[in-house]
Backbone as CSV, one residue per row, in Angstrom:
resi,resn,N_x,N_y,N_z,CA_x,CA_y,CA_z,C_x,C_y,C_z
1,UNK,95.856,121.695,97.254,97.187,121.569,96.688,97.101,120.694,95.444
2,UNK,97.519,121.539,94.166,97.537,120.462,92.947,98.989,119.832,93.092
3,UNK,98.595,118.513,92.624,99.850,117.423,92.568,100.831,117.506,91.342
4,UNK,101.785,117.652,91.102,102.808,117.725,89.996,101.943,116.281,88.864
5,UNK,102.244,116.743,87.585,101.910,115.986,86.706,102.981,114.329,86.980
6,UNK,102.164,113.340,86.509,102.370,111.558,87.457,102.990,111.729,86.010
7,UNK,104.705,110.786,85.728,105.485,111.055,84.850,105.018,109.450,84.336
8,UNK,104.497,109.877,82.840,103.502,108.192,82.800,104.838,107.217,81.394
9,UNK,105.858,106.654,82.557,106.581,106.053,82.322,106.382,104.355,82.220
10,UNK,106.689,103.677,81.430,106.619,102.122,81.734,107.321,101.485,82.789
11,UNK,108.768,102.136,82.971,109.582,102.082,83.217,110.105,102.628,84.939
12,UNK,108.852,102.684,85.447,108.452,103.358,86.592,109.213,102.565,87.548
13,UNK,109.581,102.887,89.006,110.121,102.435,89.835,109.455,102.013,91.087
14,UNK,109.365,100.384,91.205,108.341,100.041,92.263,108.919,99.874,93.112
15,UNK,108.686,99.904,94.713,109.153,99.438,95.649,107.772,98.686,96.629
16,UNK,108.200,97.690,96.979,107.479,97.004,97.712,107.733,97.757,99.511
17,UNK,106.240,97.943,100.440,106.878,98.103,101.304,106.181,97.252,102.446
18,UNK,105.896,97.098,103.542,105.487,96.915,104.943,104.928,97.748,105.019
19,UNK,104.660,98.924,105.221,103.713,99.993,105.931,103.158,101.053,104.954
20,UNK,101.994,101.433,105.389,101.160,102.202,104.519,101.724,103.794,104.655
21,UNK,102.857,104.168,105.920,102.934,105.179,106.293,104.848,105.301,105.572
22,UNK,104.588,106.226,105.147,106.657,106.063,104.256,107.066,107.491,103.984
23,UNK,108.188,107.276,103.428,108.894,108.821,103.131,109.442,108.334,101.516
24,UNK,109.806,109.633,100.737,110.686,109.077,99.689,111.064,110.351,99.803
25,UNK,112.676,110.172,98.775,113.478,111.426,98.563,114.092,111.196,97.616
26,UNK,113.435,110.398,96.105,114.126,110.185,94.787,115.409,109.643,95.508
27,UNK,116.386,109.797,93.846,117.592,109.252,94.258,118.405,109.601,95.102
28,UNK,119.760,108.489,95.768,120.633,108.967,96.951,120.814,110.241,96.541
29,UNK,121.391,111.029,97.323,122.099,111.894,97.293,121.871,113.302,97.221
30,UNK,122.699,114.277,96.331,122.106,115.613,96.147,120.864,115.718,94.977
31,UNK,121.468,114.575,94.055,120.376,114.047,93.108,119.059,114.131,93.341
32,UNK,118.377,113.639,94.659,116.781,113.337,94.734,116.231,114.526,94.652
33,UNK,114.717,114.395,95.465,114.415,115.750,95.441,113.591,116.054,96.949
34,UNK,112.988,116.832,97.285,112.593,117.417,98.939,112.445,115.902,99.215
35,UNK,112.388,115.440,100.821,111.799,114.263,101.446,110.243,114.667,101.598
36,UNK,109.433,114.100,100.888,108.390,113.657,101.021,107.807,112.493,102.182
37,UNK,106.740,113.152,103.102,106.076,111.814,103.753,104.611,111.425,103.301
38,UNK,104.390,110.036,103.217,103.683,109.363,102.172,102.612,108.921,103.303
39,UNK,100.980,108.769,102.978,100.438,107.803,103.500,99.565,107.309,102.490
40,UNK,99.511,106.309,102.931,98.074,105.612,101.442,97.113,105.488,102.214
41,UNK,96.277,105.974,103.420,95.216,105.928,103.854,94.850,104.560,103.621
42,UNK,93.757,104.479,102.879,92.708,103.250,102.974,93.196,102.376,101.365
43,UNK,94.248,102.880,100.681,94.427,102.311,99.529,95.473,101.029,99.939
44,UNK,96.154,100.311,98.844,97.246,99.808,99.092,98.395,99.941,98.177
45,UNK,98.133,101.380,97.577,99.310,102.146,97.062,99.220,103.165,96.916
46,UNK,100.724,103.810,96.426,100.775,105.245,96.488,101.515,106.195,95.571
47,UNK,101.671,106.593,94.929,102.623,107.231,94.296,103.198,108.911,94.634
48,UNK,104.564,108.643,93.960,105.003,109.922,94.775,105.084,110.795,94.120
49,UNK,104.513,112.520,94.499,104.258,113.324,93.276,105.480,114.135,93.091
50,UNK,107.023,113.866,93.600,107.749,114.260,93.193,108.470,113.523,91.994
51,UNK,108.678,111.820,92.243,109.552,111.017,91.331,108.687,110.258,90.216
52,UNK,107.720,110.011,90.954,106.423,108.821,90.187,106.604,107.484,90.996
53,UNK,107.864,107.491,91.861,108.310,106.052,92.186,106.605,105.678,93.145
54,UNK,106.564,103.985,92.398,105.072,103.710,93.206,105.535,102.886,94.503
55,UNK,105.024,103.132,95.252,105.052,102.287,96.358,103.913,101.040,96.750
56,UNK,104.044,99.735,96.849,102.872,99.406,96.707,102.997,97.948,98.106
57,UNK,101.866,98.246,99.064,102.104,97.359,100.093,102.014,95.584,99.856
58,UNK,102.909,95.601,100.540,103.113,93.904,100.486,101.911,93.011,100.811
């Protein structure tokens, strides 16, 4: 599976989390986009190949 092109923004959206295992679904609403489930395996971040938003463990 190729990954959607990583939207190479400065301006990117971090979220700090607790667990290596997560979901994202862009913004609230009808706005976002599919729910994605996330794991970062052995890394300690992740990015999401729908929004770019990075996730990065605490």
């Amino acid at each position: 599976m190729n990954s959607p092109e990583i939207k190479k923004d400065k301006h990117r959206e971090i979220e700090y989390t607790n667990s290596k295992k997560l979901s994202c679904n862009g913004l609230d609403g009808p706005l976002g986009h599919p729910k994605v489930y996330l794991d970062m395996g052995d890394k300690n971040q992740i990015i999401c190949p729908y929004c770019s938003k990075l996730f990065i463990l605490k």
